[in-house]
N, CA, C and O atoms as a Maestro MAE file, in Angstrom:
{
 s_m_m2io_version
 :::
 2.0.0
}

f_m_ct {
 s_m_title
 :::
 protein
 m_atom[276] {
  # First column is atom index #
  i_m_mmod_type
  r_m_x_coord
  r_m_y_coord
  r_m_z_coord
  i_m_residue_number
  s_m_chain_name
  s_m_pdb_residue_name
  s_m_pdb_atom_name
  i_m_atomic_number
  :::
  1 25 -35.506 11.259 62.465 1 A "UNK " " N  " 7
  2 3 -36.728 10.625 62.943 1 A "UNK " " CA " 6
  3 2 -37.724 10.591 61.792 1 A "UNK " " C  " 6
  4 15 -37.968 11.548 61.057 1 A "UNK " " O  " 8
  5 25 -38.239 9.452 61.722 2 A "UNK " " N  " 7
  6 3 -39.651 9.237 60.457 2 A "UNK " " CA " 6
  7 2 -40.378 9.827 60.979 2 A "UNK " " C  " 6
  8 15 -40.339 9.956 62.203 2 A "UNK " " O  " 8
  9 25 -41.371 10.435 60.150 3 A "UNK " " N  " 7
  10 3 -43.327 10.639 59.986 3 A "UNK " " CA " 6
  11 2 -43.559 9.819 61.192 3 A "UNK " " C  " 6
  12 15 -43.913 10.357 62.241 3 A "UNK " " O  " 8
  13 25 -43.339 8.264 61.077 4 A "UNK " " N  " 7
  14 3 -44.008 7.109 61.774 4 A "UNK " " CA " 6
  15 2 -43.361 7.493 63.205 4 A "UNK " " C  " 6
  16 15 -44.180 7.407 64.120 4 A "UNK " " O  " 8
  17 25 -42.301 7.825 63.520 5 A "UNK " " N  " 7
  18 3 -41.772 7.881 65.027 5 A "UNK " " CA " 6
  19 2 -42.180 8.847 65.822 5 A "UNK " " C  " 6
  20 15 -42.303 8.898 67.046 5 A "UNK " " O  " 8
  21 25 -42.383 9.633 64.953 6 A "UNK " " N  " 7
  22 3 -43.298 11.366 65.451 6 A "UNK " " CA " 6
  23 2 -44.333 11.148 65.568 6 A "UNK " " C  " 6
  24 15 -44.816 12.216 65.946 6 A "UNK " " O  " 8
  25 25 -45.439 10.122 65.473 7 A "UNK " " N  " 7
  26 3 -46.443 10.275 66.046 7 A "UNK " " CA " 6
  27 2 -46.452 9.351 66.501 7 A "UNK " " C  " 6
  28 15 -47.639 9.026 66.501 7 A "UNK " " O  " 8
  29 25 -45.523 8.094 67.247 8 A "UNK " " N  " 7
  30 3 -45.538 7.468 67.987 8 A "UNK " " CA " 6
  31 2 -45.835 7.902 69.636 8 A "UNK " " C  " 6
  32 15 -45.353 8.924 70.124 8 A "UNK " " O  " 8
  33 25 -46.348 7.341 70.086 9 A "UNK " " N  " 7
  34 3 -46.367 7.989 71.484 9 A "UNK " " CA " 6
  35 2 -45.099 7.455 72.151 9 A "UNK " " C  " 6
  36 15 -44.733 6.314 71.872 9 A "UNK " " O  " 8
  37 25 -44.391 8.216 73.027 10 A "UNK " " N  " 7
  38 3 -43.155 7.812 73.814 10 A "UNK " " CA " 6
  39 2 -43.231 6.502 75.265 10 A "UNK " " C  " 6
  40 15 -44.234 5.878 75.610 10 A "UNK " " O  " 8
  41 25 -42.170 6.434 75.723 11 A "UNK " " N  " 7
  42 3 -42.547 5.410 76.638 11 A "UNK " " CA " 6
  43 2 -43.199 6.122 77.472 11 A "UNK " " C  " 6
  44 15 -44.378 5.791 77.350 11 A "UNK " " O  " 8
  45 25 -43.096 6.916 78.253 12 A "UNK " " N  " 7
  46 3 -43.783 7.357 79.325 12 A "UNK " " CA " 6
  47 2 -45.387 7.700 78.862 12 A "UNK " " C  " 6
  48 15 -46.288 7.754 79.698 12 A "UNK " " O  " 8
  49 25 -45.521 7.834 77.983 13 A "UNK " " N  " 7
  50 3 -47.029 7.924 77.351 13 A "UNK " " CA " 6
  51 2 -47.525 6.760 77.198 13 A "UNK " " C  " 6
  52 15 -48.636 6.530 77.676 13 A "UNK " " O  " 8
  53 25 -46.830 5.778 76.510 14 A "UNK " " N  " 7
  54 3 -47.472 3.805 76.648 14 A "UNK " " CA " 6
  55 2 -47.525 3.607 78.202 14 A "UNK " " C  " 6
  56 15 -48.670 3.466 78.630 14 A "UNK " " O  " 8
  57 25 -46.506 3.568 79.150 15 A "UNK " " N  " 7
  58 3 -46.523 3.508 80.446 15 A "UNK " " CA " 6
  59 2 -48.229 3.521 80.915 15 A "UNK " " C  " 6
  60 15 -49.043 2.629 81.157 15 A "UNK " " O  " 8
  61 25 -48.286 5.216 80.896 16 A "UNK " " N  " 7
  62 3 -49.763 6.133 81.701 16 A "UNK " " CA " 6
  63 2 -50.622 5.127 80.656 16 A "UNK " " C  " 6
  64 15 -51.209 4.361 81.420 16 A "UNK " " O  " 8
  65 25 -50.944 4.796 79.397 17 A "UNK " " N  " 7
  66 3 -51.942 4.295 78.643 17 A "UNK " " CA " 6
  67 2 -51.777 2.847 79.374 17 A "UNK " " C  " 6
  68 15 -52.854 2.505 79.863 17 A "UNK " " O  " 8
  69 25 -51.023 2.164 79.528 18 A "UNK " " N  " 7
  70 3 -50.960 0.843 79.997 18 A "UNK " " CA " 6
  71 2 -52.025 0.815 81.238 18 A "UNK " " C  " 6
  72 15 -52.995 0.061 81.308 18 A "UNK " " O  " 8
  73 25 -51.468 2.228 82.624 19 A "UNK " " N  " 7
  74 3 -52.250 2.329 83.576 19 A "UNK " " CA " 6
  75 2 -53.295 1.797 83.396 19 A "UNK " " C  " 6
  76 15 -53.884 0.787 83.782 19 A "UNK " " O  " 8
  77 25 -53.520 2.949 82.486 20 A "UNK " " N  " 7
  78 3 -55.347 3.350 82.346 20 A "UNK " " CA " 6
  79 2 -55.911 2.071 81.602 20 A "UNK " " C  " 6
  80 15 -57.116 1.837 81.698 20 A "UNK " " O  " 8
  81 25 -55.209 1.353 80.968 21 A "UNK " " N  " 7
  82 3 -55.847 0.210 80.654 21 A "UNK " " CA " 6
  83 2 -56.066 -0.877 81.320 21 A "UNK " " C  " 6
  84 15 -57.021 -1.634 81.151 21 A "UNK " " O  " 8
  85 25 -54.757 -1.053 82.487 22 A "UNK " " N  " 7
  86 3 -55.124 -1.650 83.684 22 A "UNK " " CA " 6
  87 2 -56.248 -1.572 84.430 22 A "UNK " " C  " 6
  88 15 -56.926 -2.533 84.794 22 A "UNK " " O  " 8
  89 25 -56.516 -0.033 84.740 23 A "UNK " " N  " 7
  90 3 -58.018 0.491 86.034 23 A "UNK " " CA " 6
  91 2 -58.768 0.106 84.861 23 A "UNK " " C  " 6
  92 15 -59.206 -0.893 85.431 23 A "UNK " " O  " 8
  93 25 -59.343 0.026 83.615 24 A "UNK " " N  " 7
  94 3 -60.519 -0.230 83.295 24 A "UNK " " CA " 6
  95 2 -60.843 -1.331 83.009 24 A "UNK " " C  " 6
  96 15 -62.016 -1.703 83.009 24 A "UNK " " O  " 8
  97 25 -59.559 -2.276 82.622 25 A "UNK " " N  " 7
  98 3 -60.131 -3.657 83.095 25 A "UNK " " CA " 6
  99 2 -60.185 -4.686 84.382 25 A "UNK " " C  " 6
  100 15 -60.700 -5.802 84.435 25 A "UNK " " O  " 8
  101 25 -59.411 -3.868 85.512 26 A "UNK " " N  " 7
  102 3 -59.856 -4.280 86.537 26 A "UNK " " CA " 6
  103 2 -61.803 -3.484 86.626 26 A "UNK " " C  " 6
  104 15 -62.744 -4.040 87.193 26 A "UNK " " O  " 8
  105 25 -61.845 -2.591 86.139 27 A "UNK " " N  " 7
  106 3 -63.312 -2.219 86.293 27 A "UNK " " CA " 6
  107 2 -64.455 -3.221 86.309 27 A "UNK " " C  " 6
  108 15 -64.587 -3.664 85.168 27 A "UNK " " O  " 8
  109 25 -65.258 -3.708 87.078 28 A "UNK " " N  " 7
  110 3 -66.197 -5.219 86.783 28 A "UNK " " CA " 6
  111 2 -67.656 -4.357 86.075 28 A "UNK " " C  " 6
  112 15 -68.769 -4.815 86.335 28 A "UNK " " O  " 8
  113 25 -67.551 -3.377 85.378 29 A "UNK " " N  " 7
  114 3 -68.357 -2.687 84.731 29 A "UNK " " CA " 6
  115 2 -68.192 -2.718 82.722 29 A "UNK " " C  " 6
  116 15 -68.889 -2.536 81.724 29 A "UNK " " O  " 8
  117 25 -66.439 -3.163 83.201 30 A "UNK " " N  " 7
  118 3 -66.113 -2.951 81.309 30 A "UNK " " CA " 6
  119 2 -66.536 -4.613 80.689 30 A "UNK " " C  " 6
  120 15 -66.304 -5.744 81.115 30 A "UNK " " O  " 8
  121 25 -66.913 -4.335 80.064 31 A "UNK " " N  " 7
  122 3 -68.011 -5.494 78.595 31 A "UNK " " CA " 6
  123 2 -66.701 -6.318 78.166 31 A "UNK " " C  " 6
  124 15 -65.870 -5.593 77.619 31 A "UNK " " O  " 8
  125 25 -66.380 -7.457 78.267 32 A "UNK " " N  " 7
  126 3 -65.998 -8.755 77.261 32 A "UNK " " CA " 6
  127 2 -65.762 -7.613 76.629 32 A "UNK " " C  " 6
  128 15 -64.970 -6.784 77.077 32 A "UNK " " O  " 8
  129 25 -66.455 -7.448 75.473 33 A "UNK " " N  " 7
  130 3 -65.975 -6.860 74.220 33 A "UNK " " CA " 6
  131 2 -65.076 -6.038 74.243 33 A "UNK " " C  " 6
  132 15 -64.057 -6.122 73.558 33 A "UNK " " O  " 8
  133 25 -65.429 -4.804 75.325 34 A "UNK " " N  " 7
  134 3 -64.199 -3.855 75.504 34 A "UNK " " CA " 6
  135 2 -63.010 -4.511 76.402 34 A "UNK " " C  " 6
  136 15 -61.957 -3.888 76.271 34 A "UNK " " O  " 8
  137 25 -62.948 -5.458 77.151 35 A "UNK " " N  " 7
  138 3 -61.972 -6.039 77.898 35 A "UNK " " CA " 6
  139 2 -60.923 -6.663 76.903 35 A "UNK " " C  " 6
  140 15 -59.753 -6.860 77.229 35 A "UNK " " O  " 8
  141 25 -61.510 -6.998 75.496 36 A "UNK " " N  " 7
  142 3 -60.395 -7.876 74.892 36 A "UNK " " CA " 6
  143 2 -59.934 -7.131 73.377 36 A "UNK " " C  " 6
  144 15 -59.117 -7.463 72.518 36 A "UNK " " O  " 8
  145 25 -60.845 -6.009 73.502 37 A "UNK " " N  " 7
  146 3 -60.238 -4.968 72.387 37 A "UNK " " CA " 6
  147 2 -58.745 -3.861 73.450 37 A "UNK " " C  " 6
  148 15 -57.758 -3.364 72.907 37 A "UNK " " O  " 8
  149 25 -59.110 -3.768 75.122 38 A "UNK " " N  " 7
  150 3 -58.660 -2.890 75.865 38 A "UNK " " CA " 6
  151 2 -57.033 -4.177 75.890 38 A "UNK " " C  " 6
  152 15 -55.869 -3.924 75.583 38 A "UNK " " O  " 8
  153 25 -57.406 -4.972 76.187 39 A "UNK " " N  " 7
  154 3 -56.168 -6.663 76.144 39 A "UNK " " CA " 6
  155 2 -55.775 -6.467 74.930 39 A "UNK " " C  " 6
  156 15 -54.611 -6.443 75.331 39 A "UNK " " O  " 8
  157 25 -55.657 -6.299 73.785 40 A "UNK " " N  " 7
  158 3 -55.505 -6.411 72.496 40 A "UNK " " CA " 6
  159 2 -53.927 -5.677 72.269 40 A "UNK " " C  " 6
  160 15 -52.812 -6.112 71.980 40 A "UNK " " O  " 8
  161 25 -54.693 -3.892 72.668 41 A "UNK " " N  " 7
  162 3 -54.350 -2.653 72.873 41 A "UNK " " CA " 6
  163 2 -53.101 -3.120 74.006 41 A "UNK " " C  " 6
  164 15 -52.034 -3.554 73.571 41 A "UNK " " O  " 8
  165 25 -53.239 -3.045 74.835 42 A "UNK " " N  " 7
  166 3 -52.302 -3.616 75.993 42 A "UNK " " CA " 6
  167 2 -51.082 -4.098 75.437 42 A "UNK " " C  " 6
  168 15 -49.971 -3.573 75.518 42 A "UNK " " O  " 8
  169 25 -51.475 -5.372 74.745 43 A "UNK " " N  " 7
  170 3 -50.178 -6.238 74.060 43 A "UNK " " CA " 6
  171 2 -49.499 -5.883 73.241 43 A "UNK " " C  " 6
  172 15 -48.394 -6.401 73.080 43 A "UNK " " O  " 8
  173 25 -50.033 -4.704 72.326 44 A "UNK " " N  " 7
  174 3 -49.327 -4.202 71.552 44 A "UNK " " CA " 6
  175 2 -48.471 -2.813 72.275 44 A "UNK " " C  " 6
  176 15 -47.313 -2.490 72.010 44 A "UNK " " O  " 8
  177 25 -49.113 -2.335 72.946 45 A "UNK " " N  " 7
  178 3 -48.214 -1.561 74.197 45 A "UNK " " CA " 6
  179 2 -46.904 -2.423 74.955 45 A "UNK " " C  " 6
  180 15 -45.754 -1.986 74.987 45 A "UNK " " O  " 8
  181 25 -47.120 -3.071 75.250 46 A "UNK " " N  " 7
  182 3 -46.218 -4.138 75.962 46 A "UNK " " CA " 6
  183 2 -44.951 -3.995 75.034 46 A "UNK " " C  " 6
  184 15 -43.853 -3.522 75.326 46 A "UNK " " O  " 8
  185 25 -45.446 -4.600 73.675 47 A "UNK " " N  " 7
  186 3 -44.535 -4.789 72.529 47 A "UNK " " CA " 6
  187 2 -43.606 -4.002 72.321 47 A "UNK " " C  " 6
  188 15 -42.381 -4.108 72.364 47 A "UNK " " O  " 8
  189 25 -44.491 -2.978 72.028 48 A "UNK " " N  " 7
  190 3 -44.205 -1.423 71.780 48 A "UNK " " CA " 6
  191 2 -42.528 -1.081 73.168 48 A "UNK " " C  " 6
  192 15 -41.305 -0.971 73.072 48 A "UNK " " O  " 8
  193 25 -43.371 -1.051 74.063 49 A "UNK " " N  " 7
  194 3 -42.414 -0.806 75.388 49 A "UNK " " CA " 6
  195 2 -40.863 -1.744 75.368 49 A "UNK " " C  " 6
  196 15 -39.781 -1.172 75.497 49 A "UNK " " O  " 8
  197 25 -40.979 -3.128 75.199 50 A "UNK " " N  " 7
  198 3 -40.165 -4.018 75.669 50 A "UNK " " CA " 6
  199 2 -39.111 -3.556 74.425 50 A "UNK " " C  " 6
  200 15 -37.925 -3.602 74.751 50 A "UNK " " O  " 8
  201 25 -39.416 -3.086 72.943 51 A "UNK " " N  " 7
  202 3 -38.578 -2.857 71.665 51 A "UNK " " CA " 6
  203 2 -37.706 -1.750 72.296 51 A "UNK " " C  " 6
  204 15 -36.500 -1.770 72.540 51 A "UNK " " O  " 8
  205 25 -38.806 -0.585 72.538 52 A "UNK " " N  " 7
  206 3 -37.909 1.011 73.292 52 A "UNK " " CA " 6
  207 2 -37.166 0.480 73.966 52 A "UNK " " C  " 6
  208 15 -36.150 1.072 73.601 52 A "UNK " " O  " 8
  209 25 -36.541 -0.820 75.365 53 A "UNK " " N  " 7
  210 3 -36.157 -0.589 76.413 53 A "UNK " " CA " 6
  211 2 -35.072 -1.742 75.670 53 A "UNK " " C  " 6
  212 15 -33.917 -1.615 76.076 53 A "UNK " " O  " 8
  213 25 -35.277 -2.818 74.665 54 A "UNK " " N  " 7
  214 3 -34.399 -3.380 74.131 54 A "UNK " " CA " 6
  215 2 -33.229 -2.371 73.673 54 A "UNK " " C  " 6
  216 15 -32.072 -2.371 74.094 54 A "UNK " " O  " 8
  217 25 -33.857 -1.418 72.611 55 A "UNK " " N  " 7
  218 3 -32.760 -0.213 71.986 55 A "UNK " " CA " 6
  219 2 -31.887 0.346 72.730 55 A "UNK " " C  " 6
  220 15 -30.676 0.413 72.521 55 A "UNK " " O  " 8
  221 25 -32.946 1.078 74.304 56 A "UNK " " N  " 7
  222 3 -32.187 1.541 75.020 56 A "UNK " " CA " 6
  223 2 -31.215 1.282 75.720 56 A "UNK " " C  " 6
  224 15 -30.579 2.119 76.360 56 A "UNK " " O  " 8
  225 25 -30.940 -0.192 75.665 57 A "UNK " " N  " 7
  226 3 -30.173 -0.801 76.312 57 A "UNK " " CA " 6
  227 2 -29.126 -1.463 75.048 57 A "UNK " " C  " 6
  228 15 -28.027 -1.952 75.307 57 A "UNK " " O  " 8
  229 25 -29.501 -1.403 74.143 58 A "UNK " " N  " 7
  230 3 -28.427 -1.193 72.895 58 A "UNK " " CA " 6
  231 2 -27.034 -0.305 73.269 58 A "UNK " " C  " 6
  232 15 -25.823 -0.404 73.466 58 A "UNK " " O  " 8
  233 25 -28.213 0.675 73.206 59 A "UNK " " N  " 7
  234 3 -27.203 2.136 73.176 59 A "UNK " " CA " 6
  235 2 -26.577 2.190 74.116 59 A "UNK " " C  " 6
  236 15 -25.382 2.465 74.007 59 A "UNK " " O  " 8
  237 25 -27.280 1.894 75.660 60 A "UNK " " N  " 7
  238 3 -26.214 2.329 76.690 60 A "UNK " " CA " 6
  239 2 -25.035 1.583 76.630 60 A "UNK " " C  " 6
  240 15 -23.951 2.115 76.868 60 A "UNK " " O  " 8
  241 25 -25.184 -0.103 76.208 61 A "UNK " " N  " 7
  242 3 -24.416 -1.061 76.131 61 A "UNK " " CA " 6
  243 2 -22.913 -0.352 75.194 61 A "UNK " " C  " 6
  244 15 -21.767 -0.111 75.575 61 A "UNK " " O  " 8
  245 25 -23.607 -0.191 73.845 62 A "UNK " " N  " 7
  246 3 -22.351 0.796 73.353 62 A "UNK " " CA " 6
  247 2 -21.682 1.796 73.313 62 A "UNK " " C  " 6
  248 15 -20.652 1.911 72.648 62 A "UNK " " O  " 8
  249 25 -22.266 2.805 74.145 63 A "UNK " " N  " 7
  250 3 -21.939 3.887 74.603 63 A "UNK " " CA " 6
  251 2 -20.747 3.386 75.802 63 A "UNK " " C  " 6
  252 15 -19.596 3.812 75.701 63 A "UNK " " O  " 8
  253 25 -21.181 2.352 77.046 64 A "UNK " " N  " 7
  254 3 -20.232 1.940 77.719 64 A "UNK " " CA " 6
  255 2 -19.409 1.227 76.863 64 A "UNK " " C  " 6
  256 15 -18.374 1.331 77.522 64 A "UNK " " O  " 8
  257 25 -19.049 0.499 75.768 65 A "UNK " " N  " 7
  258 3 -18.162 -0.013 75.131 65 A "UNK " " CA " 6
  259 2 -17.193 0.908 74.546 65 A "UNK " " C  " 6
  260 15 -15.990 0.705 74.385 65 A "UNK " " O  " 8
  261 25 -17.963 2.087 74.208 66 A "UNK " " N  " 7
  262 3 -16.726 3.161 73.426 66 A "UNK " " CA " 6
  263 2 -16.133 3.886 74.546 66 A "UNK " " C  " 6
  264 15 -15.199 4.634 74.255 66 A "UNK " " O  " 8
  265 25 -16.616 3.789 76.194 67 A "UNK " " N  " 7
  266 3 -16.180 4.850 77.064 67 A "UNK " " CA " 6
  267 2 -14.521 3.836 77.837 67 A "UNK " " C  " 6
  268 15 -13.529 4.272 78.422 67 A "UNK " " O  " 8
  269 25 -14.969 2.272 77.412 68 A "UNK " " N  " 7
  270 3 -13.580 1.308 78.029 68 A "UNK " " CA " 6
  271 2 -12.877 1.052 77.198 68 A "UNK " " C  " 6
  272 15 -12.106 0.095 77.253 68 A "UNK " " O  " 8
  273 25 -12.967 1.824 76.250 69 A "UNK " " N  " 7
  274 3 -12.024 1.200 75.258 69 A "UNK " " CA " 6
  275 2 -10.895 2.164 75.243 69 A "UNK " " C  " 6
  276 15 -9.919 1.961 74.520 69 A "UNK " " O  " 8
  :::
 }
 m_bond[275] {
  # First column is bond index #
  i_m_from
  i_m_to
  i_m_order
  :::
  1 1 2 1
  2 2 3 1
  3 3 4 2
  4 3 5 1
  5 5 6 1
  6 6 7 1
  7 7 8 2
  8 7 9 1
  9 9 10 1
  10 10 11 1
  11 11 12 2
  12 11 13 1
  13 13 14 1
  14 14 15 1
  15 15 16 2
  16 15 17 1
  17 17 18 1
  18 18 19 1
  19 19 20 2
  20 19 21 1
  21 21 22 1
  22 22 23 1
  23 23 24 2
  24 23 25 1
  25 25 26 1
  26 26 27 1
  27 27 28 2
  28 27 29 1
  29 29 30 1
  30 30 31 1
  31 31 32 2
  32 31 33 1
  33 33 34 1
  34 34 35 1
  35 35 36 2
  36 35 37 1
  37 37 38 1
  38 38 39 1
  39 39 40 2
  40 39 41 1
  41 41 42 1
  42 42 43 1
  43 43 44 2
  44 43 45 1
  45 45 46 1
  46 46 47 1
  47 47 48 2
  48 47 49 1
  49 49 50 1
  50 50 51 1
  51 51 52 2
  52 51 53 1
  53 53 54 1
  54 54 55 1
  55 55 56 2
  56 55 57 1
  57 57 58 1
  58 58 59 1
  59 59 60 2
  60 59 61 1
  61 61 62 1
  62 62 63 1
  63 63 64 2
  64 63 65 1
  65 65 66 1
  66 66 67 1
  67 67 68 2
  68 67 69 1
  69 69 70 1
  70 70 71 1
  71 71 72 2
  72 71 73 1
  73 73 74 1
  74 74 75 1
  75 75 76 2
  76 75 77 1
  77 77 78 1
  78 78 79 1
  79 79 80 2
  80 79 81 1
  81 81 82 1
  82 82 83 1
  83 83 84 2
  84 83 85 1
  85 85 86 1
  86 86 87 1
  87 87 88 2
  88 87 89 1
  89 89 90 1
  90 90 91 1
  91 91 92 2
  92 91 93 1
  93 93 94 1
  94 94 95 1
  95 95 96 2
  96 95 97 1
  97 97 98 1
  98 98 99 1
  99 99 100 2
  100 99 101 1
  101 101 102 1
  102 102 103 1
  103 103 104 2
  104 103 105 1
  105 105 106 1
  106 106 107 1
  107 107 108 2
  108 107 109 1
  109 109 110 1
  110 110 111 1
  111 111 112 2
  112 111 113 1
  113 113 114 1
  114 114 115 1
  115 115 116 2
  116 115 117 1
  117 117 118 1
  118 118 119 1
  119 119 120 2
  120 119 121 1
  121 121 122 1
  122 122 123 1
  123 123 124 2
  124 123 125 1
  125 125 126 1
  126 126 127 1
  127 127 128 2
  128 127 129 1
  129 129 130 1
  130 130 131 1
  131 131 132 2
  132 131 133 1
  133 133 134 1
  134 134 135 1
  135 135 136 2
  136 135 137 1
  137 137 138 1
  138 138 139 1
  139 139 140 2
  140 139 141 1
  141 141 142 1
  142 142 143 1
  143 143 144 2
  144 143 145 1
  145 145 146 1
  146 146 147 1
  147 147 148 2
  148 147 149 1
  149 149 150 1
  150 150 151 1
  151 151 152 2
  152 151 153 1
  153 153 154 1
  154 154 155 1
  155 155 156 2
  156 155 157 1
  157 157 158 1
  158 158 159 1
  159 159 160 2
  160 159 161 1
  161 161 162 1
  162 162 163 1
  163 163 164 2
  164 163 165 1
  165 165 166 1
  166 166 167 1
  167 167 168 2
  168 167 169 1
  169 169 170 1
  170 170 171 1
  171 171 172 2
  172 171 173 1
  173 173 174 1
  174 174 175 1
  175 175 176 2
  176 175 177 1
  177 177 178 1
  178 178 179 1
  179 179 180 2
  180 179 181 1
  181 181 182 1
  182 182 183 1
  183 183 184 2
  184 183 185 1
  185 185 186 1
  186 186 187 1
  187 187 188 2
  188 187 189 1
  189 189 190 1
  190 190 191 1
  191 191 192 2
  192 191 193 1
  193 193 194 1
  194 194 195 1
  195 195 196 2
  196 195 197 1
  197 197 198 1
  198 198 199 1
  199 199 200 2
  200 199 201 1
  201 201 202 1
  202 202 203 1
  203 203 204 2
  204 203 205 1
  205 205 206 1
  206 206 207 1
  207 207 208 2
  208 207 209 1
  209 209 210 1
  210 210 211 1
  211 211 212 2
  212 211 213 1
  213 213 214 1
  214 214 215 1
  215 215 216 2
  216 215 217 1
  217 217 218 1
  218 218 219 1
  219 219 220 2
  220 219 221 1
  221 221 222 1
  222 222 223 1
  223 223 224 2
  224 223 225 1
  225 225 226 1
  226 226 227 1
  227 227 228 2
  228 227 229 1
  229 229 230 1
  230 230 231 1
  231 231 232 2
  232 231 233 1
  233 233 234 1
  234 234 235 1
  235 235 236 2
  236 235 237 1
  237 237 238 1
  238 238 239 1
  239 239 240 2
  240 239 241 1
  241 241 242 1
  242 242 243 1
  243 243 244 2
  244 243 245 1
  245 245 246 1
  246 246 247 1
  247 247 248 2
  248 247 249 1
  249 249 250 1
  250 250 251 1
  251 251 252 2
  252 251 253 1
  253 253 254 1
  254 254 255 1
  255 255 256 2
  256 255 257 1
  257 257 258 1
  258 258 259 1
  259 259 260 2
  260 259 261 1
  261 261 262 1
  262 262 263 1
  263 263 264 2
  264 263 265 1
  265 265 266 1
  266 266 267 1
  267 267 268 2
  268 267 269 1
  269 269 270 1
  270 270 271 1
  271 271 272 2
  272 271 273 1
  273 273 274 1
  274 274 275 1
  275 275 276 2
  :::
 }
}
């Protein structure tokens, strides 16, 4: 594992951050400004998430390939 992966936060940590970024922009209290820095943040979470669940599904894919063979 890199420097860079170790302080990555894991999926279940993007997950809960996604939440919480959800409740505060449903909030009709959070500012434009913070709504599209909090949207910004989001998308790169998204990103972040959809890469982990691509891999993970790498692996299981080949893991079942070496178990039928």
């Amino acid at each position: 594992m890199t420097e860079i992966e170790a302080n990555e936060p894991n999926y279940e940590e993007m997950i809960s951050e996604l939440r919480e970024i959800a409740r505060k922009l449903d909030n009709p209290n959070t500012s434009v400004e913070e709504a599209v820095k909090l949207h910004t943040r989001g998308m790169e979470l998204i990103s972040k998430c959809e890469a982990f669940l691509a891999k993970a599904e790498l692996t299981i894919t080949e893991v079942h390939g070496e178990q039928t063979e």
